[in-house]
N, C-alpha and C positions, 0 to 999 in steps of 0.2 A: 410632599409625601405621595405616594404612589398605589392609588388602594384600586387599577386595575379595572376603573369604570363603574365602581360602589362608592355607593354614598356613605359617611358615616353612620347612619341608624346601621344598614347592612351590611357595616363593615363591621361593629359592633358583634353584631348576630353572625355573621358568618365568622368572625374571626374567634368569636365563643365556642362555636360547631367544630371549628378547625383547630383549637388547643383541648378542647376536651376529647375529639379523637386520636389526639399527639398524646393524650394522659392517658388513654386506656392502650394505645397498641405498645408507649414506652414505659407502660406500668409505673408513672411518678405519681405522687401524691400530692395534685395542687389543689386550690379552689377553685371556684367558678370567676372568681375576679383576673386570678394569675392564667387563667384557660385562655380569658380573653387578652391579655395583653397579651400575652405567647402566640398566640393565632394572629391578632394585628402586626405587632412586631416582628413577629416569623415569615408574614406576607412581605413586607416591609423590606427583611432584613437579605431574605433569597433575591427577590425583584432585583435590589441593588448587585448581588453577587452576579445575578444571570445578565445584568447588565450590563458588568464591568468585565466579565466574560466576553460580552458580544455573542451573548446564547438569547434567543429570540424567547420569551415566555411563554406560559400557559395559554395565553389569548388575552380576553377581555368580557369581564360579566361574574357572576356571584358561583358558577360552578370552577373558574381558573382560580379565583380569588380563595376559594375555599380549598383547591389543589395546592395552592402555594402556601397558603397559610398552613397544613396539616405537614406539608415536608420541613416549614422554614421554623413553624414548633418544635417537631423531631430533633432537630438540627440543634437549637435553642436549649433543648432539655438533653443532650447529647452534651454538646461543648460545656453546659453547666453541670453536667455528673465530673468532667475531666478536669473542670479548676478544682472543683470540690475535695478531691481526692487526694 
């Protein structure tokens, strides 16, 4: 798994930072446990897209980590409104 040069404690906390701004700019309503998996799995889930792209990432350190994790949330809570429906 590819957490971008964060340790788990900070991937934890950033990845909380990063699903909780993915809940308030795509107005869902999760909790603080689902914040955080959303923001690690989101970091997670883009890294492997921009990957397999062959698109160079955000960099490396707790402010890329925290960019990827808040798009790859978005993205997360995005594709999960479109099954839902």
């Amino acid at each position: 798994m590819h957490l971008n040069g964060v340790g788990w404690i900070a991937a934890i906390i950033i990845g909380g930072l990063a699903g909780w701004l993915a809940e308030m700019v795509m107005k869902s309503n999760t909790g603080i446990f689902m914040n955080i998996i959303m923001g690690i799995v989101g970091a997670v889930v883009l890294n492997a897209i921009l990957q397999a792209l062959n698109i160079q990432s955000f960099g490396v350190g707790w402010v890329a980590y925290l960019i990827t994790g808040f798009i790859g949330a978005c993205l997360l809570i995005f594709v999960g409104r479109l099954v839902r429906r």
